[in-house]
MIROPA-180860 format. One record per residue (C-alpha): residue number from 1; residue in three letters; x, y, z. Coordinates in nm, 4 decimals. Example, Ala and Ser with C-alpha at 12.3 -4.5 7.8 and 13.67 -1.06 7.14 Angstrom:
! MIROPA-180860
(1; "ALA"; (1.2300; -0.4500; 0.7800))
(2; "SER"; (1.3670; -0.1060; 0.7140))
***
This chain:
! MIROPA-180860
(1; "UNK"; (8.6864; 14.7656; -5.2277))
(2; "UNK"; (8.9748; 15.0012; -5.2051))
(3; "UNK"; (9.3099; 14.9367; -5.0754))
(4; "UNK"; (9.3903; 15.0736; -4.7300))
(5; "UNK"; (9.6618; 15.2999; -4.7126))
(6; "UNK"; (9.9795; 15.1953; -4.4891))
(7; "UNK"; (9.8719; 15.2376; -4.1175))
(8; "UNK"; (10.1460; 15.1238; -3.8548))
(9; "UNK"; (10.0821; 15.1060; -3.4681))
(10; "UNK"; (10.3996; 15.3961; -3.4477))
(11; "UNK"; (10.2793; 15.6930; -3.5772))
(12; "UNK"; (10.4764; 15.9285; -3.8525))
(13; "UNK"; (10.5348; 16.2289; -3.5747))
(14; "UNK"; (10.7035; 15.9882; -3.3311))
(15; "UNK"; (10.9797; 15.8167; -3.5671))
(16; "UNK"; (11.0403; 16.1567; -3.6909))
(17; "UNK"; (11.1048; 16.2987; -3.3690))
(18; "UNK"; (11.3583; 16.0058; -3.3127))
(19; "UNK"; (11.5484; 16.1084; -3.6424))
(20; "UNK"; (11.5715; 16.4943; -3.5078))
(21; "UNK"; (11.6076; 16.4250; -3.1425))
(22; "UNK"; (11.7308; 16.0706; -3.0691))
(23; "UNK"; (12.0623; 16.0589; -2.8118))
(24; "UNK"; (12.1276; 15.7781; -2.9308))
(25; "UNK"; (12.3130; 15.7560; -3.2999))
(26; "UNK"; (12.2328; 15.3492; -3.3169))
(27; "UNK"; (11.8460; 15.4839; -3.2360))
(28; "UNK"; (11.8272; 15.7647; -3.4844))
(29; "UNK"; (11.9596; 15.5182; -3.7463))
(30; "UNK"; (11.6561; 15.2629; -3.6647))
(31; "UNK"; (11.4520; 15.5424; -3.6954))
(32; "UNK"; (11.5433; 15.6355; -4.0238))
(33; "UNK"; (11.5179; 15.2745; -4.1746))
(34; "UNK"; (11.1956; 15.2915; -4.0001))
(35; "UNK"; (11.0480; 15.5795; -4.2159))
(36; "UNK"; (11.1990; 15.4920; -4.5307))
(37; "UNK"; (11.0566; 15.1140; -4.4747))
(38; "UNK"; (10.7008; 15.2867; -4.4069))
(39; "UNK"; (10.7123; 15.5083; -4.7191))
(40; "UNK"; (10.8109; 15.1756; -4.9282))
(41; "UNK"; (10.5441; 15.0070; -4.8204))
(42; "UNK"; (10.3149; 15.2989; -4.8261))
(43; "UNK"; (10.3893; 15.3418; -5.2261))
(44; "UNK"; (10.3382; 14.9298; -5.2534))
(45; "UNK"; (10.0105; 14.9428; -5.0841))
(46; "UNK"; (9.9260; 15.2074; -5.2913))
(47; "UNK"; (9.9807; 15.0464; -5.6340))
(48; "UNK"; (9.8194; 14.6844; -5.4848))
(49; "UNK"; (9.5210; 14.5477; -5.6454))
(50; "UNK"; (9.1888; 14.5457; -5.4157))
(51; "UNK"; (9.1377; 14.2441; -5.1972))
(52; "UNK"; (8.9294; 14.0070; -5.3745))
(53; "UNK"; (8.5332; 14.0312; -5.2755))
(54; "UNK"; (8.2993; 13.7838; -5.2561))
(55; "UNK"; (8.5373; 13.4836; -5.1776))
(56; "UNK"; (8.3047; 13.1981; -5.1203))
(57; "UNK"; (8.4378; 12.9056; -4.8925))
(58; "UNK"; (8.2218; 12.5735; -4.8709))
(59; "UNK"; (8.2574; 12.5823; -4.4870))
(60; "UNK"; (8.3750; 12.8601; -4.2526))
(61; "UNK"; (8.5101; 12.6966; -3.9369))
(62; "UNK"; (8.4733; 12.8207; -3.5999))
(63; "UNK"; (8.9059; 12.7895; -3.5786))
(64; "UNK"; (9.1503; 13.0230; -3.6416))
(65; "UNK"; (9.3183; 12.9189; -3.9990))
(66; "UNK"; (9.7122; 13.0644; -3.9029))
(67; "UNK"; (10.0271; 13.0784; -4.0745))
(68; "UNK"; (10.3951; 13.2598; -3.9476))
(69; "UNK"; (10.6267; 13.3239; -4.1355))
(70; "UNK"; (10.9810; 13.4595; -4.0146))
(71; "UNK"; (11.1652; 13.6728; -4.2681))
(72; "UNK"; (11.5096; 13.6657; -4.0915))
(73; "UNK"; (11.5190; 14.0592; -4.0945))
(74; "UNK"; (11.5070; 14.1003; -4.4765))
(75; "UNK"; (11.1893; 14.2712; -4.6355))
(76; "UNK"; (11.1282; 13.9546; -4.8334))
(77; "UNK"; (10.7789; 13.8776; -4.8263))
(78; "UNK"; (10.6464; 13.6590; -4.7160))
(79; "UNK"; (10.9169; 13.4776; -4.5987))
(80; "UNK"; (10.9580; 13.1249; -4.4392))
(81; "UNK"; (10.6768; 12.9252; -4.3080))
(82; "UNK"; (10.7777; 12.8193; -3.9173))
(83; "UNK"; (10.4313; 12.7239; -3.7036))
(84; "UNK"; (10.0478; 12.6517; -3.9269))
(85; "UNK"; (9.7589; 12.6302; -3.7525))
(86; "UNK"; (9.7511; 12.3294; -3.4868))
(87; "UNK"; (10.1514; 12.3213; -3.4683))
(88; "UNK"; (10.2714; 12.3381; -3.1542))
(89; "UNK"; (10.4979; 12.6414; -3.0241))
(90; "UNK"; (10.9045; 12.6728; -3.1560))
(91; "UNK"; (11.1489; 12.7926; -2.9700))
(92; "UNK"; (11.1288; 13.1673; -3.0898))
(93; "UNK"; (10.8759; 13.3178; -2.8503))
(94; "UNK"; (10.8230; 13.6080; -3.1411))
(95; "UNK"; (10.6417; 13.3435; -3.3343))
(96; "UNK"; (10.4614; 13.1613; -3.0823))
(97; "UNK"; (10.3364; 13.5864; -2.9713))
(98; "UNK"; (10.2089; 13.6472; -3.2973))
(99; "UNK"; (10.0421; 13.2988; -3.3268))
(100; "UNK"; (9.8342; 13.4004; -2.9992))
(101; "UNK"; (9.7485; 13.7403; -3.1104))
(102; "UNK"; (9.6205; 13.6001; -3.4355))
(103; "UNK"; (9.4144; 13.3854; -3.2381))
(104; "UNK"; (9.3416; 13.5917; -2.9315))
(105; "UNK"; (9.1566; 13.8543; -3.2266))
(106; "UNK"; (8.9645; 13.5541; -3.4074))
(107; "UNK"; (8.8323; 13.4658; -3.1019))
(108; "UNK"; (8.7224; 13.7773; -3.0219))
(109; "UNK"; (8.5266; 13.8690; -3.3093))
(110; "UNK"; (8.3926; 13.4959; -3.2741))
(111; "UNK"; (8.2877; 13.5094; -2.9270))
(112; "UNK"; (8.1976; 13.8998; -2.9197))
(113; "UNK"; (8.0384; 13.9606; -3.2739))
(114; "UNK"; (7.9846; 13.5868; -3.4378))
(115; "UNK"; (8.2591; 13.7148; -3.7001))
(116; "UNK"; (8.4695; 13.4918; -3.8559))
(117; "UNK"; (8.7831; 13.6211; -3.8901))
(118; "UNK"; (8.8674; 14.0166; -4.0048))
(119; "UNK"; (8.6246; 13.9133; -4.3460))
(120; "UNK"; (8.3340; 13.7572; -4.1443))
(121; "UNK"; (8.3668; 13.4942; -4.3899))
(122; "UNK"; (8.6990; 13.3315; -4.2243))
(123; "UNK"; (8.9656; 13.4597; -4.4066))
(124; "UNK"; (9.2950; 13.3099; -4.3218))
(125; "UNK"; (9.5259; 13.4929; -4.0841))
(126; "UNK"; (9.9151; 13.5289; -4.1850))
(127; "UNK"; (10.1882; 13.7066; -4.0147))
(128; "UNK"; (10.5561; 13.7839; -4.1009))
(129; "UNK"; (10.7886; 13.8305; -3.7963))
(130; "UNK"; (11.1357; 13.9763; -3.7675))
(131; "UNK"; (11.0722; 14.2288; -4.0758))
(132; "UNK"; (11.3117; 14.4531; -4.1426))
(133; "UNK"; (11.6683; 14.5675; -3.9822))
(134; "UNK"; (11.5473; 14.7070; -3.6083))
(135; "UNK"; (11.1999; 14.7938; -3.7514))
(136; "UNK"; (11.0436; 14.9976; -3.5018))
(137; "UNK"; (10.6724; 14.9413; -3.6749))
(138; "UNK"; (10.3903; 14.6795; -3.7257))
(139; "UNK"; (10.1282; 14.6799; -3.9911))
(140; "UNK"; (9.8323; 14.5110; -4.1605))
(141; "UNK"; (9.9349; 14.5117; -4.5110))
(142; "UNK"; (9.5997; 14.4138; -4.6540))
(143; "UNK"; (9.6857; 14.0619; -4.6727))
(144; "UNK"; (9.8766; 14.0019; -4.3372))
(145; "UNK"; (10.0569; 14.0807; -3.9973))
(146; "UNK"; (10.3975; 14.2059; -4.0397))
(147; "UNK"; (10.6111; 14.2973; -3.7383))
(148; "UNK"; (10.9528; 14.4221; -3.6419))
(149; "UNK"; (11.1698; 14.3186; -3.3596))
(150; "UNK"; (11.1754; 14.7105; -3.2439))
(151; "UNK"; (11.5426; 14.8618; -3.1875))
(152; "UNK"; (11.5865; 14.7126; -2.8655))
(153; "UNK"; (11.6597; 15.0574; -2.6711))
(154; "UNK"; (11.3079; 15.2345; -2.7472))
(155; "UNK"; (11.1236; 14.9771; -2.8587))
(156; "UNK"; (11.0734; 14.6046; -2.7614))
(157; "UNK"; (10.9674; 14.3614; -2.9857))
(158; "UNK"; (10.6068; 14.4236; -3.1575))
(159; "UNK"; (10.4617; 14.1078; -3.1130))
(160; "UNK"; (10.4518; 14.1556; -2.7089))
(161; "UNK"; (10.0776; 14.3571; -2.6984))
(162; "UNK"; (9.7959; 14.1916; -2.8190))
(163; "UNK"; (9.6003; 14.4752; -2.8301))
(164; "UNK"; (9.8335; 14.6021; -3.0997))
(165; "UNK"; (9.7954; 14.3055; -3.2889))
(166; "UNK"; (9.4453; 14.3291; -3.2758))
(167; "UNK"; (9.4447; 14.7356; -3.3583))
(168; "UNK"; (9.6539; 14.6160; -3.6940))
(169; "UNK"; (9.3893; 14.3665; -3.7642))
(170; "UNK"; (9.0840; 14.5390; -3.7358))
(171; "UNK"; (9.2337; 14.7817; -3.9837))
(172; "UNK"; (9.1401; 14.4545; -4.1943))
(173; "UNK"; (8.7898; 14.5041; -4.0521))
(174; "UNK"; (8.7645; 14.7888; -4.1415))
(175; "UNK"; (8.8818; 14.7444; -4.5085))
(176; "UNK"; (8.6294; 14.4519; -4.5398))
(177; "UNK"; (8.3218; 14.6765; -4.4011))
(178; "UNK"; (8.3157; 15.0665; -4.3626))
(179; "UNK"; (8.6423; 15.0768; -4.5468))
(180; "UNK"; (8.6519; 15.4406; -4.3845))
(181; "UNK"; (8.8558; 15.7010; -4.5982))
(182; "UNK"; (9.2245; 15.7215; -4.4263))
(183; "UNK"; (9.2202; 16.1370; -4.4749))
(184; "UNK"; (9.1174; 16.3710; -4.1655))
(185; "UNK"; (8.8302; 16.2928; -3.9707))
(186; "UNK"; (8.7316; 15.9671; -4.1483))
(187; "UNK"; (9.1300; 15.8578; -4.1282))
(188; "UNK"; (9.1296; 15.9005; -3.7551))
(189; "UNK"; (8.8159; 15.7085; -3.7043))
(190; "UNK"; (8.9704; 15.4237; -3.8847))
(191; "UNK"; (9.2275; 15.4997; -3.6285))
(192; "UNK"; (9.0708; 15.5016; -3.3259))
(193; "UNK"; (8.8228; 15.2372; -3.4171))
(194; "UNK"; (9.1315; 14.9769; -3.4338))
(195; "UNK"; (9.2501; 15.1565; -3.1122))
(196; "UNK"; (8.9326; 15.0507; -2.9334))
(197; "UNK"; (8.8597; 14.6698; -3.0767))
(198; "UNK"; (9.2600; 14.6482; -3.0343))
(199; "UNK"; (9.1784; 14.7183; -2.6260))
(200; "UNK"; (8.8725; 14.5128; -2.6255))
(201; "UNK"; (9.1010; 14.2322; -2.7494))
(202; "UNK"; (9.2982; 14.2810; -2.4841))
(203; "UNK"; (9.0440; 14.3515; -2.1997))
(204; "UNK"; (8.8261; 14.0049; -2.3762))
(205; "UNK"; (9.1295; 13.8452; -2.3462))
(206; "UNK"; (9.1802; 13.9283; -1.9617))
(207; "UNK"; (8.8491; 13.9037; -1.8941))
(208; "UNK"; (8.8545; 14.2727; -1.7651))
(209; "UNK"; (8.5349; 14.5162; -1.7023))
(210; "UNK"; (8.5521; 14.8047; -1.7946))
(211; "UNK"; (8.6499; 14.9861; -1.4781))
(212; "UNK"; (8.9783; 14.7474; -1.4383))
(213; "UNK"; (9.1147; 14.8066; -1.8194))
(214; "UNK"; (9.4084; 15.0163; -1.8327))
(215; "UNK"; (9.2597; 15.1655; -2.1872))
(216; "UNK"; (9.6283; 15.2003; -2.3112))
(217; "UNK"; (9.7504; 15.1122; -2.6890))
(218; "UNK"; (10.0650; 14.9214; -2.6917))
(219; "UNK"; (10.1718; 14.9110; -2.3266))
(220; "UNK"; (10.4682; 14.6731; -2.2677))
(221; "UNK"; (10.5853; 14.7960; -2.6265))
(222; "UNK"; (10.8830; 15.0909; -2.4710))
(223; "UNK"; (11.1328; 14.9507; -2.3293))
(224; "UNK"; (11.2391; 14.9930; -1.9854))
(225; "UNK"; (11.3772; 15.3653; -1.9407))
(226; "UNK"; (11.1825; 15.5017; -2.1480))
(227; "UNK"; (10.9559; 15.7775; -1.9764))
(228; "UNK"; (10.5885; 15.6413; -2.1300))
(229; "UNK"; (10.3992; 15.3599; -2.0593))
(230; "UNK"; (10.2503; 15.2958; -2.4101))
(231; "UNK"; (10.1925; 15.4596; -2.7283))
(232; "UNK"; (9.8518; 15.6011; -2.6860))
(233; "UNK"; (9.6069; 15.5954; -2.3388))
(234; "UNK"; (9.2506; 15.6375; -2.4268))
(235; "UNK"; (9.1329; 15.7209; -2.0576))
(236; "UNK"; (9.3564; 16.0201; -2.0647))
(237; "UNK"; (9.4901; 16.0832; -2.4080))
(238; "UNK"; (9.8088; 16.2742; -2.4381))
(239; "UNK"; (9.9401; 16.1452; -2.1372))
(240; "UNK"; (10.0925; 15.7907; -2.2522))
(241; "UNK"; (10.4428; 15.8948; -2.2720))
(242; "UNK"; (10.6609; 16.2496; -2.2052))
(243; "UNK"; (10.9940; 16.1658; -2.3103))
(244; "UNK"; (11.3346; 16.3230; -2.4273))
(245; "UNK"; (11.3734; 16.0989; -2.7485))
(246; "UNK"; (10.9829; 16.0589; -2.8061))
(247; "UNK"; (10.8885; 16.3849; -2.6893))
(248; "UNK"; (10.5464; 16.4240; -2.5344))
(249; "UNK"; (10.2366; 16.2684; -2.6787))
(250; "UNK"; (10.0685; 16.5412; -2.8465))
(251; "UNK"; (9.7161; 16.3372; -2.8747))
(252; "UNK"; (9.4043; 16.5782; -2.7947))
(253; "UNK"; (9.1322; 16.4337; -2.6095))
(254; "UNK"; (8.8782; 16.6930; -2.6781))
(255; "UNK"; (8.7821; 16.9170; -3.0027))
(256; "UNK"; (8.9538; 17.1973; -2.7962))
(257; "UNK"; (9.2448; 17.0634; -2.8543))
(258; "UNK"; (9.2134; 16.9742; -3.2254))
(259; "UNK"; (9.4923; 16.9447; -3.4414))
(260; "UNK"; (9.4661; 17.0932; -3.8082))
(261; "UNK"; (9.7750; 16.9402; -3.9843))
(262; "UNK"; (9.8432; 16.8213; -4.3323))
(263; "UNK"; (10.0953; 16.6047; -4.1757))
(264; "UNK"; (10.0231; 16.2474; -4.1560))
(265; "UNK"; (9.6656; 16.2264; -4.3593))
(266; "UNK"; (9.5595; 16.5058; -4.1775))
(267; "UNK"; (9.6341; 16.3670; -3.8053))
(268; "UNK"; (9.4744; 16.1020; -3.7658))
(269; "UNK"; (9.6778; 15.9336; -3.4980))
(270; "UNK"; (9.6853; 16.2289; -3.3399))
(271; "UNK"; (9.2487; 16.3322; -3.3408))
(272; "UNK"; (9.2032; 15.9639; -3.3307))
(273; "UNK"; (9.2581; 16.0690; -2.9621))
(274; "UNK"; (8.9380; 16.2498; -2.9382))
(275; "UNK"; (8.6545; 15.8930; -3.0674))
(276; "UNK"; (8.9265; 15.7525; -2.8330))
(277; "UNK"; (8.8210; 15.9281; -2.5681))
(278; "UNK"; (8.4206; 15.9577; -2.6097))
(279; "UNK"; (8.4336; 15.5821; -2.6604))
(280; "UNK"; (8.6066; 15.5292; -2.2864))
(281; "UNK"; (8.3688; 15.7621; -2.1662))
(282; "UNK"; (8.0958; 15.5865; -2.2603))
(283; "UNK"; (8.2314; 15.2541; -2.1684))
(284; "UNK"; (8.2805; 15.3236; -1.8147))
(285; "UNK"; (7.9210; 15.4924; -1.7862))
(286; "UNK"; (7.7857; 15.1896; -1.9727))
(287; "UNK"; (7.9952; 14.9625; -1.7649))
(288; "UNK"; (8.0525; 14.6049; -1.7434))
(289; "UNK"; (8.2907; 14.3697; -1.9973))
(290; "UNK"; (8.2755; 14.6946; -2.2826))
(291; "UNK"; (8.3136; 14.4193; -2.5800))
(292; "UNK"; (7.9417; 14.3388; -2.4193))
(293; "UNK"; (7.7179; 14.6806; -2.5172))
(294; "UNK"; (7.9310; 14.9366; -2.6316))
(295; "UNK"; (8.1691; 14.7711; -2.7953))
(296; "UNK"; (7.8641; 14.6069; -3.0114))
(297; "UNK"; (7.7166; 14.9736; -3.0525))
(298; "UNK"; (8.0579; 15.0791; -3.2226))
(299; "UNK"; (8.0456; 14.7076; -3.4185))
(300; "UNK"; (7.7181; 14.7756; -3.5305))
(301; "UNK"; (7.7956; 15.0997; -3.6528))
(302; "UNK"; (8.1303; 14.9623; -3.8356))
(303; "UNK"; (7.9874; 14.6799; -3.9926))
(304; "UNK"; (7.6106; 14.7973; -4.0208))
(305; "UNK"; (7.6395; 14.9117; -4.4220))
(306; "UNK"; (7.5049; 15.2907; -4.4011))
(307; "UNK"; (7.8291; 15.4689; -4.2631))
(308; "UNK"; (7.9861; 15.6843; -4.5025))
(309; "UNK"; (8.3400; 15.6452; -4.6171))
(310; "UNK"; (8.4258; 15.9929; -4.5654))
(311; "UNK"; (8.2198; 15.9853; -4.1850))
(312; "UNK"; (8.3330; 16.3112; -4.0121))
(313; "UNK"; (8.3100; 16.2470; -3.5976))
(314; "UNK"; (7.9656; 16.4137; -3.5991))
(315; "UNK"; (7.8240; 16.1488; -3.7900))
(316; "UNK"; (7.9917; 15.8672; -3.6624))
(317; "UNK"; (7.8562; 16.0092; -3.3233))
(318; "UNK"; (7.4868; 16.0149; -3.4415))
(319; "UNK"; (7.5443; 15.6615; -3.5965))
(320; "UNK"; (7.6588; 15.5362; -3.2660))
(321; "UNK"; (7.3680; 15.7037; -3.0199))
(322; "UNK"; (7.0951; 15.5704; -3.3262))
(323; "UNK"; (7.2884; 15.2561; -3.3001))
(324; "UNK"; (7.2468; 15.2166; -2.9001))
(325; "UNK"; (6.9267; 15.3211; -2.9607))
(326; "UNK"; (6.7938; 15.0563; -3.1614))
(327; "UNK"; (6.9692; 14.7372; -2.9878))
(328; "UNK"; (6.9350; 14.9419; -2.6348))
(329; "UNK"; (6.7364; 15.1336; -2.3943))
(330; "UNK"; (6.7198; 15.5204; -2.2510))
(331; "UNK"; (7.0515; 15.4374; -2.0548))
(332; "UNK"; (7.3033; 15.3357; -2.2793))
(333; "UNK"; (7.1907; 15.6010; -2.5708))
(334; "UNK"; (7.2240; 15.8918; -2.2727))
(335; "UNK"; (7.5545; 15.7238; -2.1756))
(336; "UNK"; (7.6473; 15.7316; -2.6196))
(337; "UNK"; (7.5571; 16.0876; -2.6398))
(338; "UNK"; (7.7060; 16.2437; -2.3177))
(339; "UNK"; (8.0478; 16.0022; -2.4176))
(340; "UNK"; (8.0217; 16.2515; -2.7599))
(341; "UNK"; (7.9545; 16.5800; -2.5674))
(342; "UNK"; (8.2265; 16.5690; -2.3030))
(343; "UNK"; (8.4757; 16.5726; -2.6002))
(344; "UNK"; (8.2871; 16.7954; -2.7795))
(345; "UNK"; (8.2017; 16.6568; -3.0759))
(346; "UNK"; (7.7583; 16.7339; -3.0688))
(347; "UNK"; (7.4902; 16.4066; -3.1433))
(348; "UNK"; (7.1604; 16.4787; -3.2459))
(349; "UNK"; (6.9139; 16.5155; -2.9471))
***
């Protein structure tokens, strides 16, 4: 298994347009430590061995297994131990938000896909809170949760959206099954596959269909005044935020609008936009809870065995409408395949 590179919820392009643009010097600053956290950690996940295989456990429970850890703003991992699984909540509502999202995601995978846990084999699930100086970033490190308290002016807190706790995790899903190459095409299908079980998190949580989801990435996470409601929107990508210190989100949500960049592994936060996108599409015209059918045609694709690590959209597109094929009818593989041609990406007939 190889190691997944470092993937945060904040994207490269928007902390560096913080450092050149930011108003606000205290801002720019937490932007800064931001980056030069993200490239530590980067290098460290780099030079990490792989995560174990074939861990066999005499009984996988149908319970979360959940551990917090606060690291009192230092980068000491993993730092101290303040709520297990079963404890009840503290006073620091940071730990008792990453507690739920832990659990909100287990359940999820339980309930929607008979997983246990991000390894289907009930892997433990540890987070670190209050990482970092004003870290404006959370990650999956390959072994746990690790979020910063935000700067307070742009950012909030990054325990407050489940959905981004469960995009970080299912970058652990990912590692454990299609372990999809983080480079161009393949990189922003890693992406945008933890952007969409991240919303069905959210939307199982809820108990929303479809049609009453608000498909956004993060929303809650920009604090008030900031011109944005959330980091990414997969109904309408490229229209999530438009402001002066984070600029306008530059996601595409068709090929036209492509972006070829050697910046950040080839933009994939930014294309991610475009399986974003085709996998809304097809959600709505599927309809219904979208964990239900076409969130289980994406699963089945993820976790089925055959898709390649380097998977360009193309063939992650005819994976998904043979994939709704074989669990589904006429319907749902028209809905797959139309999903695919409104953004422009072509499925075999």
């Amino acid at each position: 298994m190889t190691v997944p590179v470092f993937c945060g919820i904040v994207p490269p392009h928007i902390l560096e347009h913080l450092v050149a643009h930011a108003e606000d010097d205290a801002v720019r600053e937490a932007a800064e430590r931001s980056l030069a956290l993200d490239a530590l950690n980067r290098v460290h996940r780099a030079e990490a061995p792989s995560t174990p295989e074939g861990i066999v456990r005499e009984r996988v429970l149908d319970t979360a297994e959940r551990t917090v850890c606060d690291d009192h703003h230092t980068q000491r991992l993993p730092g101290r131990v303040v709520r297990t699984e079963g404890a009840a909540p503290v006073p620091d509502q940071t730990v008792d938000r990453a507690y739920d999202g832990l659990g909100a995601t287990f359940d999820f995978y339980l309930a929607a896909y008979a997983r246990h846990s991000i390894d289907g084999r009930g892997l433990p699930l540890d987070a670190t809170v209050h990482y970092g100086q004003r870290y404006d970033n959370a990650f999956w490190n390959g072994e746990r949760m690790i979020f910063g308290d935000g700067d307070g002016t742009l950012f909030n807190d990054f325990t407050v959206s489940v959905d981004v706790i469960g995009h970080e995790l299912t970058h652990g899903v990912t590692q454990y099954s299609a372990g999809l190459d983080y480079q161009d095409q393949s990189g922003a299908l890693n992406e945008s596959v933890s952007d969409v079980f991240g919303s069905l998190v959210k939307q199982y949580s809820l108990k929303q269909t479809a049609d009453q989801a608000d498909w956004l990435i993060g929303a809650g996470l920009l604090a008030p005044g900031v011109h944005g409601v959330a980091l990414r929107s997969m109904k309408a990508p490229g229209t999530a935020y438009d402001d002066p210190n984070l600029g306008q989100d530059p996601q595409p949500a068709t090929m036209a609008g492509y972006v070829d960049t050697s910046d950040d592994n080839g933009g994939v936060h930014l294309n991610s936009g475009i399986p974003n996108h085709a996998f809304y599409l097809a959600a709505t015209a599927i309809g219904g809870f979208a964990w239900e059918k076409t969130g289980q045609i994406w699963y089945d694709v993820l976790t089925g065995g055959t898709l390649p690590a380097s998977a360009d959209f193309a063939t992650f597109a005819a994976a998904t409408v043979a994939a709704a094929g074989a669990r589904y009818g006429a319907a749902e593989v028209a809905a797959v395949r139309d999903a695919w041609v409104q953004v422009g990406v072509v499925a075999p007939a």
